[in-house]
C-alpha positions as CSV (number, residue, x, y, z in Angstrom):
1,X,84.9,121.6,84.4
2,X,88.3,122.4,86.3
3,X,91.4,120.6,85.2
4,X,92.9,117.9,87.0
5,X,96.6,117.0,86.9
6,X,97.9,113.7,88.2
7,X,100.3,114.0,91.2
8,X,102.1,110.8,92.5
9,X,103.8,110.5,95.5
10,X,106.8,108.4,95.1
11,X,109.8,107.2,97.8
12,X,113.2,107.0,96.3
13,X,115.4,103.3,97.4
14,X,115.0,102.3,100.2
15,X,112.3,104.8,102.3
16,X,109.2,103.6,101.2
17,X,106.2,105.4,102.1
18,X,108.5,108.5,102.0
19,X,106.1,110.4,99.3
20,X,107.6,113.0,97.7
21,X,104.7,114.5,95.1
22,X,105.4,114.7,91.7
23,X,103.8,116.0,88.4
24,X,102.6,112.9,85.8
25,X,101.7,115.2,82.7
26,X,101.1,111.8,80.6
27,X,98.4,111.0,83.4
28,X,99.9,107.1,82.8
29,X,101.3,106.2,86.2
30,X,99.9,103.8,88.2
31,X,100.2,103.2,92.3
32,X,102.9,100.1,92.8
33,X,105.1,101.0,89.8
34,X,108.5,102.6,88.9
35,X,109.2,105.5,87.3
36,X,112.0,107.9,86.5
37,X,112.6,111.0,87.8
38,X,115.0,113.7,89.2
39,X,115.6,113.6,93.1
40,X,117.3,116.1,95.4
41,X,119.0,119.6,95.0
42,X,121.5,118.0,92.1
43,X,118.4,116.5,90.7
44,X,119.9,113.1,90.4
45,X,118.0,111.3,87.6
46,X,116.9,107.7,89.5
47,X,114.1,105.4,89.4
48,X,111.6,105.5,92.7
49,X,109.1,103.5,93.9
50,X,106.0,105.2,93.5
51,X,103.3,104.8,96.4
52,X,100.1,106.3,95.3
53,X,98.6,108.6,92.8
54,X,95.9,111.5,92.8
55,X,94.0,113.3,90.6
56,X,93.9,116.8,91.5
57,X,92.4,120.3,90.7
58,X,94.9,123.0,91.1
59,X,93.6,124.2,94.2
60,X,94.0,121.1,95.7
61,X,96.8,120.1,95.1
62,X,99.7,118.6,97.4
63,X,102.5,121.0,95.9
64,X,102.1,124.2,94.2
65,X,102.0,123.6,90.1
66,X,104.8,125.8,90.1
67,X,107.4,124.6,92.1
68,X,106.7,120.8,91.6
69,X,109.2,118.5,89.9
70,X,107.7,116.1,87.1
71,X,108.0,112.6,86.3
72,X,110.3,112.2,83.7
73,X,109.1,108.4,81.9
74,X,107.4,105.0,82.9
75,X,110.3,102.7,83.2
76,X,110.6,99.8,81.0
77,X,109.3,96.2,81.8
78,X,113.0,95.2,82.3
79,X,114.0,98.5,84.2
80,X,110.8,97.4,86.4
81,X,111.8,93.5,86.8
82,X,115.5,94.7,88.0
83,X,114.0,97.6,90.8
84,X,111.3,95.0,91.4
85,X,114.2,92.3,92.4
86,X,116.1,94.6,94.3
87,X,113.6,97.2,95.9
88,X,112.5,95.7,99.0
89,X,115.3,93.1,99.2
90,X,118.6,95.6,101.0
């Protein structure tokens, strides 16, 4: 059987449905969450919004294995609650 990774496309505050693709190596993040993770050329540690989530085999994939940033954690329940608040509210 061929590995799958997860990818996740996430959209950093306030472009939702931006989708930059990220690596989830803990295979734990879910569509409609938060995470942290480093954005940009200075890679700017930050929490994003994440959009949606695929499983896929290395041939498949949105972004080369090689070349893709990973998620860095889940965010806690009160990290969550305070993006939550402020996300969609500019």
């Amino acid at each position: 059987m061929e590995e799958k990774f997860l990818f996740v496309g996430v959209s950093p505050k306030p472009f939702k449905g931006k989708n930059y693709w990220y690596l989830d190596e803990s295979g734990l993040t879910k569509p409609n969450t938060f995470v942290w993770t480093t954005m940009g050329r200075r890679d700017i540690e930050q929490i994003v919004y994440v959009d949606s989530v695929c499983w896929c085999t290395k041939e498949d994939a949105p972004y080369p294995l090689d070349k893709i940033k990973k998620i860095i954690r889940q965010t806690t329940k009160e990290e969550a609650k305070q993006a939550d608040d402020s996300w969609f509210y500019l």
